[in-house]
C-alpha atoms as a printed R data frame, in Angstrom:
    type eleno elety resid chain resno       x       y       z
1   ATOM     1    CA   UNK     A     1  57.416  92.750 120.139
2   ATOM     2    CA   UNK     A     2  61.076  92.241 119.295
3   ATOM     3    CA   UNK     A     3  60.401  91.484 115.419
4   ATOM     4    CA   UNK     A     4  58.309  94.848 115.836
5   ATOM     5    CA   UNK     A     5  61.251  96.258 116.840
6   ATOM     6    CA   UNK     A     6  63.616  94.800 114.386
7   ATOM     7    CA   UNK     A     7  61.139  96.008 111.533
8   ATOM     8    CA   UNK     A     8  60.827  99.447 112.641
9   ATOM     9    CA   UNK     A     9  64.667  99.475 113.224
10  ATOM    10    CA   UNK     A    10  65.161  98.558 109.901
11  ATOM    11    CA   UNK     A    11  62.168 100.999 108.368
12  ATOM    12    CA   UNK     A    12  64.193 103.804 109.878
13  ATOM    13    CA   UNK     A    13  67.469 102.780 108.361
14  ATOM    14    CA   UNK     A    14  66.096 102.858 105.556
15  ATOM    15    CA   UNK     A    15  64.239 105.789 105.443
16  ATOM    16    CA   UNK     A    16  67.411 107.654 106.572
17  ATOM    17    CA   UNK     A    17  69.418 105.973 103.773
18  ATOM    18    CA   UNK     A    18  67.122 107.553 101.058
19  ATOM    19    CA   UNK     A    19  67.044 110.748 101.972
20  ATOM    20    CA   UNK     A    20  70.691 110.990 103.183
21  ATOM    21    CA   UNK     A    21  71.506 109.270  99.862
22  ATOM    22    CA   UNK     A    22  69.337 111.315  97.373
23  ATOM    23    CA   UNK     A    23  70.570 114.737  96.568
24  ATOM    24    CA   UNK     A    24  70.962 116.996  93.882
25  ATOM    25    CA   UNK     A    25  73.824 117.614  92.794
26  ATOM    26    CA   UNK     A    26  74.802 120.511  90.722
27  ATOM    27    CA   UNK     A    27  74.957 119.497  86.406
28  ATOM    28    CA   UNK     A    28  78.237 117.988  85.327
29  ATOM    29    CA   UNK     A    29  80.624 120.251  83.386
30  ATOM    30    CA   UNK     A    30  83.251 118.594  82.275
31  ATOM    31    CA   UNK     A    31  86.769 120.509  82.865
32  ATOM    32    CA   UNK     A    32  88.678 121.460  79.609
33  ATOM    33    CA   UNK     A    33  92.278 121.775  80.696
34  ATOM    34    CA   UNK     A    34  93.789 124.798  79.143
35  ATOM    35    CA   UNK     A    35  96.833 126.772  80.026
36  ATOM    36    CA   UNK     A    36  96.685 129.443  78.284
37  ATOM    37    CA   UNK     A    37 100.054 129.751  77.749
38  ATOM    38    CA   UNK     A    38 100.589 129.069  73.673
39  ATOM    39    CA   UNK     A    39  99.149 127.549  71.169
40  ATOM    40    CA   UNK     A    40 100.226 125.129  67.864
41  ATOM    41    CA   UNK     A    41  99.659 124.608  64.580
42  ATOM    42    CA   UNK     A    42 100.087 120.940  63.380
43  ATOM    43    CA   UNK     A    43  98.342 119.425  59.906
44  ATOM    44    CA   UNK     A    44  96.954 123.209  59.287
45  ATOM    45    CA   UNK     A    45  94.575 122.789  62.639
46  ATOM    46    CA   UNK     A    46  95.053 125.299  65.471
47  ATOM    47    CA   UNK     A    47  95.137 123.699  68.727
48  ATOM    48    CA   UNK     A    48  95.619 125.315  72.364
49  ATOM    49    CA   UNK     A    49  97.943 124.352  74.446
50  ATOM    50    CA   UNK     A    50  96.733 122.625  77.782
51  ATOM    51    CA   UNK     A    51 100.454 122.891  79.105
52  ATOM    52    CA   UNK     A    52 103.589 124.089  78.750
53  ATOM    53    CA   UNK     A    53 106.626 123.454  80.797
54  ATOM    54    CA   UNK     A    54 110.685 125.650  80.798
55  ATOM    55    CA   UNK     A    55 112.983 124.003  83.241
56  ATOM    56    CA   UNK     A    56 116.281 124.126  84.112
57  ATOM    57    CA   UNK     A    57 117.395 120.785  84.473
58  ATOM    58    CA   UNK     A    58 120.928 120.885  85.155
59  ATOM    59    CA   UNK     A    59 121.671 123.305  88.358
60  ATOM    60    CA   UNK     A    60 125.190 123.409  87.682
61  ATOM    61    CA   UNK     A    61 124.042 125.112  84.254
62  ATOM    62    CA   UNK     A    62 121.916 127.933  84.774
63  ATOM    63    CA   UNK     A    63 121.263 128.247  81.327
64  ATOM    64    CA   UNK     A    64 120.616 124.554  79.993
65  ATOM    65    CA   UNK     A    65 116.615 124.032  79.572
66  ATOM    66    CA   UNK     A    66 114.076 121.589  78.633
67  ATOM    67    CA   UNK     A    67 110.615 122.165  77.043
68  ATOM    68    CA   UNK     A    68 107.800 120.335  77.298
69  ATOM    69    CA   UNK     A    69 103.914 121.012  75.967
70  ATOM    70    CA   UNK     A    70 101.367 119.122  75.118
71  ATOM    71    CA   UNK     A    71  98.354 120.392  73.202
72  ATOM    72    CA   UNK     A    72  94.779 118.065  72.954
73  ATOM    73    CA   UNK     A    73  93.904 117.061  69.408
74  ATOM    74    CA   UNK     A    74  90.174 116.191  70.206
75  ATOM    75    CA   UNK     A    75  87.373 118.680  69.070
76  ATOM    76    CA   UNK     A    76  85.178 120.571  71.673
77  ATOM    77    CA   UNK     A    77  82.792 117.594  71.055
78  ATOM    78    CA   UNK     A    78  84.815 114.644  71.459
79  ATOM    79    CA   UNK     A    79  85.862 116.389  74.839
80  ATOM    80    CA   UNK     A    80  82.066 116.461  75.599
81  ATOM    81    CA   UNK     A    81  81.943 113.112  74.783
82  ATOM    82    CA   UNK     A    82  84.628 111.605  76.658
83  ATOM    83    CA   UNK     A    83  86.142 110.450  73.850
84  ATOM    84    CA   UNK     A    84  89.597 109.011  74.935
85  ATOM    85    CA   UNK     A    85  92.492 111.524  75.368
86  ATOM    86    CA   UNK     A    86  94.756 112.674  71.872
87  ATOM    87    CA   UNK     A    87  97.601 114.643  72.338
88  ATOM    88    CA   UNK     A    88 100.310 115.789  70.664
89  ATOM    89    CA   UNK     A    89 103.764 116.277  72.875
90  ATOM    90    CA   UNK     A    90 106.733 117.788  72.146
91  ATOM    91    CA   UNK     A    91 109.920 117.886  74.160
92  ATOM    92    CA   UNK     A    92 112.902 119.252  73.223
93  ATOM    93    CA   UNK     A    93 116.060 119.619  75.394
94  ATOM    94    CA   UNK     A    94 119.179 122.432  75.642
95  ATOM    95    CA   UNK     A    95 122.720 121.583  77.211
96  ATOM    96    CA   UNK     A    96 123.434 124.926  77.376
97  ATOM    97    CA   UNK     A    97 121.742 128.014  75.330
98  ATOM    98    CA   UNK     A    98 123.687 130.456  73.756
99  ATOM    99    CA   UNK     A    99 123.706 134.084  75.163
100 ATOM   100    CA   UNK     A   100 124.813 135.378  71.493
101 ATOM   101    CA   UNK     A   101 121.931 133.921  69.947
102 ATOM   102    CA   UNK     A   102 118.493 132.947  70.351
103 ATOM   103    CA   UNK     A   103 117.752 131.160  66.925
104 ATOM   104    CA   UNK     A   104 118.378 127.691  66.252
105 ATOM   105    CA   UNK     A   105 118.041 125.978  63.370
106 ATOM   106    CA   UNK     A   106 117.398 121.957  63.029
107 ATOM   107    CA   UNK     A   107 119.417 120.956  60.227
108 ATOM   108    CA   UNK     A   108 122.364 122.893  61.837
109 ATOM   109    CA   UNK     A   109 122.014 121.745  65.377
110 ATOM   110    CA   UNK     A   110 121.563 118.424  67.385
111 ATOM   111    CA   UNK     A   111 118.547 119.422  69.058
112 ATOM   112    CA   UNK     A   112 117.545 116.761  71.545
113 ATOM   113    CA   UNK     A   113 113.366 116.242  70.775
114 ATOM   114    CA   UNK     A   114 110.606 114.039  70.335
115 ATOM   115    CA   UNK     A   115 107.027 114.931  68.570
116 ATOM   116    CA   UNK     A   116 104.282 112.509  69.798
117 ATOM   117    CA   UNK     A   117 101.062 112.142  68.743
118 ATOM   118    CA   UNK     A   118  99.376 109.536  71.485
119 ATOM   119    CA   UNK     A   119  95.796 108.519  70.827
120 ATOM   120    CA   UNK     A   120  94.321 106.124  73.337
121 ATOM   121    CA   UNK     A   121  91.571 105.167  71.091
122 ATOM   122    CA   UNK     A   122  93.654 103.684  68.704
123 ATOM   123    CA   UNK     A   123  94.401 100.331  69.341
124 ATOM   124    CA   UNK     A   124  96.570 100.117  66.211
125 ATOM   125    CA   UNK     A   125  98.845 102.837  66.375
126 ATOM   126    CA   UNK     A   126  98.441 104.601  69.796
127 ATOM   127    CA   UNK     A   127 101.553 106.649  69.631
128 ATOM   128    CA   UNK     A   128 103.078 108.066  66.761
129 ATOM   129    CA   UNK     A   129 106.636 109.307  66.641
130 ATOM   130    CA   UNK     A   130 107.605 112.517  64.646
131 ATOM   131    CA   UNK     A   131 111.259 113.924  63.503
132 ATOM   132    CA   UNK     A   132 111.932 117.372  62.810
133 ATOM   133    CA   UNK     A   133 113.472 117.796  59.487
134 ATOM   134    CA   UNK     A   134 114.438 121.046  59.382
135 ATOM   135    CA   UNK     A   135 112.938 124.653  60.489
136 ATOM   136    CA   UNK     A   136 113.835 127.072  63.622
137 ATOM   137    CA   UNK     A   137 113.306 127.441  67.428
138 ATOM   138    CA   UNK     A   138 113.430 130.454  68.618
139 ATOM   139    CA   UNK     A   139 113.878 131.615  72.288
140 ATOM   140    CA   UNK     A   140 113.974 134.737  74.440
141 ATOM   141    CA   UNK     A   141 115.148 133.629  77.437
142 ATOM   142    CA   UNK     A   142 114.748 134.474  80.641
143 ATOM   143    CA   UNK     A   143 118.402 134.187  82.240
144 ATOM   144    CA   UNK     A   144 117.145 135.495  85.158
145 ATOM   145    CA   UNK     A   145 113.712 134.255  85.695
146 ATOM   146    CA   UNK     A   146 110.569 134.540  84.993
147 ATOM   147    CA   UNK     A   147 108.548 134.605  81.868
148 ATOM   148    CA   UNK     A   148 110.589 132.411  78.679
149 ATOM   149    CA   UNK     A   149 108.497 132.640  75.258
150 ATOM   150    CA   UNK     A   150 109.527 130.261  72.731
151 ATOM   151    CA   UNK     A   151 108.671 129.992  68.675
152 ATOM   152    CA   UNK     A   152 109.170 127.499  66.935
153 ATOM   153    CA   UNK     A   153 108.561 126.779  62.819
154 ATOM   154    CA   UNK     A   154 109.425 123.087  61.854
155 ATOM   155    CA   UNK     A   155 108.672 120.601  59.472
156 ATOM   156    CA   UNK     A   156 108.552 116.975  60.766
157 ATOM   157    CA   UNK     A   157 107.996 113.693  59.308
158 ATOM   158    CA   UNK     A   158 106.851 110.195  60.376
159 ATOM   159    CA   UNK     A   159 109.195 108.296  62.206
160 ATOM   160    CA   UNK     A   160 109.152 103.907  61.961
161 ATOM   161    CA   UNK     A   161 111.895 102.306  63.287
162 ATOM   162    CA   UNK     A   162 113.989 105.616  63.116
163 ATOM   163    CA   UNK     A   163 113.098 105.834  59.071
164 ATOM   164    CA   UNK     A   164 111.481 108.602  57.537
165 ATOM   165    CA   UNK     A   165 107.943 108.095  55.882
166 ATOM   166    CA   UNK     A   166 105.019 110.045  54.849
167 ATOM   167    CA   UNK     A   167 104.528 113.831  53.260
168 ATOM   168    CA   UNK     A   168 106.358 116.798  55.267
169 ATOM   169    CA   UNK     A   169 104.003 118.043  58.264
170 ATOM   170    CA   UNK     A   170 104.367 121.971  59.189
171 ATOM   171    CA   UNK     A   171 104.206 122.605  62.753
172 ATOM   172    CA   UNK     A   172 104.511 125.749  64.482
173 ATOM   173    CA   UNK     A   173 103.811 127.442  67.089
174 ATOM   174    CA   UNK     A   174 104.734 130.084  70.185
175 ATOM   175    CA   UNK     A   175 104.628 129.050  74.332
176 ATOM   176    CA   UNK     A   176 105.544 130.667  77.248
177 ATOM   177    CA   UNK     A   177 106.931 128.852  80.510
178 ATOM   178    CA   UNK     A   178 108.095 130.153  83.441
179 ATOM   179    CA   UNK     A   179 111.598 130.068  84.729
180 ATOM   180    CA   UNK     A   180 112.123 129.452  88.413
Protein backbone atom coordinates (compact mmCIF):
# COMPACT_ATOMS: atom_id res chain seq x y z
CA UNK A 1 0.00 0.00 0.00
CA UNK A 2 2.72 2.48 0.91
CA UNK A 3 4.86 1.83 -2.42
CA UNK A 4 1.26 2.44 -4.02
CA UNK A 5 1.36 5.48 -2.46
CA UNK A 6 4.86 6.51 -3.12
CA UNK A 7 4.19 5.72 -6.95
CA UNK A 8 1.13 7.65 -7.28
CA UNK A 9 2.86 10.48 -5.26
CA UNK A 10 5.44 10.55 -7.59
CA UNK A 11 2.99 10.06 -10.91
CA UNK A 12 1.40 13.28 -9.75
CA UNK A 13 4.61 15.20 -9.39
CA UNK A 14 5.26 14.48 -12.36
CA UNK A 15 2.35 15.03 -14.18
CA UNK A 16 2.20 18.53 -12.57
CA UNK A 17 5.84 19.18 -13.60
CA UNK A 18 4.94 18.75 -17.36
CA UNK A 19 2.28 20.71 -17.68
CA UNK A 20 3.43 23.49 -15.27
CA UNK A 21 6.73 23.27 -17.20
CA UNK A 22 5.47 23.22 -20.88
CA UNK A 23 4.23 26.47 -22.22
CA UNK A 24 4.29 28.50 -25.11
CA UNK A 25 5.95 31.14 -25.10
CA UNK A 26 5.57 33.97 -27.44
CA UNK A 27 8.55 33.82 -30.73
CA UNK A 28 11.87 35.37 -29.84
CA UNK A 29 12.60 38.82 -31.30
CA UNK A 30 15.68 39.80 -30.65
CA UNK A 31 15.96 43.63 -29.38
CA UNK A 32 18.00 45.99 -31.71
CA UNK A 33 19.14 48.78 -29.45
CA UNK A 34 18.70 52.04 -31.18
CA UNK A 35 18.54 55.54 -29.87
CA UNK A 36 17.55 57.34 -32.31
CA UNK A 37 19.40 60.11 -31.53
CA UNK A 38 22.24 60.44 -34.57
CA UNK A 39 23.78 58.59 -36.77
CA UNK A 40 27.68 58.11 -38.36
CA UNK A 41 29.41 57.64 -41.21
CA UNK A 42 32.73 55.66 -40.84
CA UNK A 43 34.60 53.68 -44.00
CA UNK A 44 31.63 55.19 -46.35
CA UNK A 45 28.93 52.83 -44.29
CA UNK A 46 26.04 54.58 -42.52
CA UNK A 47 25.50 53.29 -39.17
CA UNK A 48 22.80 54.37 -36.41
CA UNK A 49 23.62 55.29 -33.39
CA UNK A 50 22.43 52.94 -30.45
CA UNK A 51 23.55 55.77 -27.92
CA UNK A 52 24.59 58.93 -27.37
CA UNK A 53 25.59 60.60 -24.20
CA UNK A 54 26.26 65.08 -23.31
CA UNK A 55 27.34 65.48 -19.76
CA UNK A 56 28.57 67.95 -17.74
CA UNK A 57 31.23 66.55 -15.87
CA UNK A 58 32.69 69.19 -13.91
CA UNK A 59 29.81 71.04 -11.69
CA UNK A 60 31.96 73.80 -10.89
CA UNK A 61 31.95 74.38 -14.85
CA UNK A 62 28.65 74.60 -16.19
CA UNK A 63 29.86 74.64 -19.50
CA UNK A 64 32.69 71.85 -19.67
CA UNK A 65 31.13 68.55 -21.45
CA UNK A 66 31.91 65.13 -22.45
CA UNK A 67 30.50 63.07 -25.38
CA UNK A 68 30.11 59.74 -25.68
CA UNK A 69 28.27 57.41 -28.59
CA UNK A 70 28.62 54.34 -29.70
CA UNK A 71 27.14 53.10 -32.96
CA UNK A 72 26.94 48.92 -33.83
CA UNK A 73 28.97 47.93 -36.87
CA UNK A 74 27.17 44.50 -37.39
CA UNK A 75 24.58 44.15 -40.31
CA UNK A 76 20.80 43.51 -39.59
CA UNK A 77 21.86 39.83 -40.08
CA UNK A 78 24.72 39.36 -37.94
CA UNK A 79 22.37 40.98 -35.22
CA UNK A 80 19.91 38.12 -36.11
CA UNK A 81 22.53 35.90 -35.74
CA UNK A 82 24.01 36.74 -32.56
CA UNK A 83 27.03 37.37 -33.97
CA UNK A 84 29.28 38.91 -31.18
CA UNK A 85 28.90 42.68 -30.50
CA UNK A 86 31.12 45.45 -32.96
CA UNK A 87 31.07 48.83 -32.08
CA UNK A 88 32.59 51.77 -32.81
CA UNK A 89 32.96 54.46 -29.71
CA UNK A 90 33.90 57.74 -29.65
CA UNK A 91 34.49 60.00 -26.69
CA UNK A 92 35.63 63.22 -26.76
CA UNK A 93 35.95 65.62 -23.77
CA UNK A 94 35.59 69.78 -23.25
CA UNK A 95 37.24 71.72 -20.21
CA UNK A 96 35.28 74.44 -20.90
CA UNK A 97 33.34 75.40 -24.35
CA UNK A 98 33.53 78.60 -25.74
CA UNK A 99 30.38 80.87 -25.74
CA UNK A 100 31.97 82.89 -28.86
CA UNK A 101 32.21 79.92 -30.85
CA UNK A 102 30.84 76.67 -31.55
CA UNK A 103 33.40 75.26 -34.17
CA UNK A 104 36.42 73.50 -33.34
CA UNK A 105 38.87 72.39 -35.36
CA UNK A 106 41.42 69.29 -34.57
CA UNK A 107 44.60 70.40 -35.82
CA UNK A 108 44.04 73.73 -33.92
CA UNK A 109 42.81 72.39 -30.65
CA UNK A 110 43.79 69.68 -28.01
CA UNK A 111 40.65 67.93 -28.12
CA UNK A 112 40.64 65.20 -25.51
CA UNK A 113 39.17 61.81 -27.66
CA UNK A 114 39.41 58.34 -28.40
CA UNK A 115 37.81 56.41 -31.64
CA UNK A 116 37.36 52.65 -30.87
CA UNK A 117 36.43 50.10 -32.94
CA UNK A 118 35.89 46.88 -30.40
CA UNK A 119 35.01 43.59 -32.05
CA UNK A 120 34.56 40.68 -29.70
CA UNK A 121 34.89 38.20 -32.39
CA UNK A 122 38.22 39.00 -33.11
CA UNK A 123 40.56 37.30 -31.14
CA UNK A 124 43.46 39.06 -32.88
CA UNK A 125 42.75 42.54 -32.74
CA UNK A 126 39.59 43.08 -30.57
CA UNK A 127 39.95 46.77 -30.15
CA UNK A 128 41.27 49.11 -32.46
CA UNK A 129 42.39 52.59 -31.56
CA UNK A 130 41.76 55.61 -33.95
CA UNK A 131 43.33 59.38 -33.94
CA UNK A 132 41.72 62.21 -35.41
CA UNK A 133 43.96 63.95 -37.77
CA UNK A 134 42.33 66.82 -38.56
CA UNK A 135 38.53 67.97 -39.42
CA UNK A 136 35.77 69.94 -37.19
CA UNK A 137 33.29 69.44 -34.28
CA UNK A 138 30.72 71.41 -34.22
CA UNK A 139 28.29 72.17 -31.29
CA UNK A 140 25.13 74.10 -30.46
CA UNK A 141 24.97 73.97 -27.06
CA UNK A 142 22.55 73.93 -24.77
CA UNK A 143 23.86 76.33 -21.85
CA UNK A 144 20.82 75.98 -20.29
CA UNK A 145 19.55 72.55 -20.79
CA UNK A 146 18.05 70.46 -22.74
CA UNK A 147 18.53 69.28 -26.24
CA UNK A 148 22.73 69.65 -27.41
CA UNK A 149 23.22 68.55 -31.25
CA UNK A 150 26.67 67.99 -32.20
CA UNK A 151 28.47 67.54 -35.92
CA UNK A 152 31.31 66.44 -36.37
CA UNK A 153 33.58 65.89 -39.89
CA UNK A 154 37.02 64.19 -39.13
CA UNK A 155 39.52 62.21 -40.64
CA UNK A 156 41.24 59.61 -38.37
CA UNK A 157 43.91 57.17 -38.74
CA UNK A 158 45.11 53.92 -37.12
CA UNK A 159 46.70 54.25 -33.99
CA UNK A 160 49.76 51.35 -32.75
CA UNK A 161 51.62 52.22 -29.99
CA UNK A 162 50.59 55.98 -30.40
CA UNK A 163 52.04 55.83 -34.29
CA UNK A 164 50.10 56.59 -37.17
CA UNK A 165 49.41 53.76 -39.82
CA UNK A 166 47.07 52.96 -42.52
CA UNK A 167 45.07 55.23 -45.34
CA UNK A 168 43.01 58.36 -43.89
CA UNK A 169 39.38 57.15 -42.68
CA UNK A 170 36.45 59.92 -43.06
CA UNK A 171 34.11 59.89 -40.29
CA UNK A 172 31.27 62.03 -39.74
CA UNK A 173 28.42 62.38 -38.36
CA UNK A 174 25.54 64.52 -36.23
CA UNK A 175 24.06 63.38 -32.38
CA UNK A 176 21.96 64.86 -30.07
CA UNK A 177 22.25 64.40 -26.12
CA UNK A 178 20.49 65.86 -23.59
CA UNK A 179 21.75 68.30 -21.06
CA UNK A 180 20.56 67.95 -17.50
Amino acid sequence: MTANRIHFSLLIVALVGALAGCYKAPEFINPVYSCECGSVTFRDSLYNLKMAEAVVPDSLEPLSRSYHIVADLRTLEEVDAHVPAHDLTFHFSFPELYEETNVYYVQQEDIQHLVQVINHGDDTYPILNYKATEGSIVIYPAFNGGEETVEFNLTVRKSLDSILVDSPIAFTGTFTGIIE
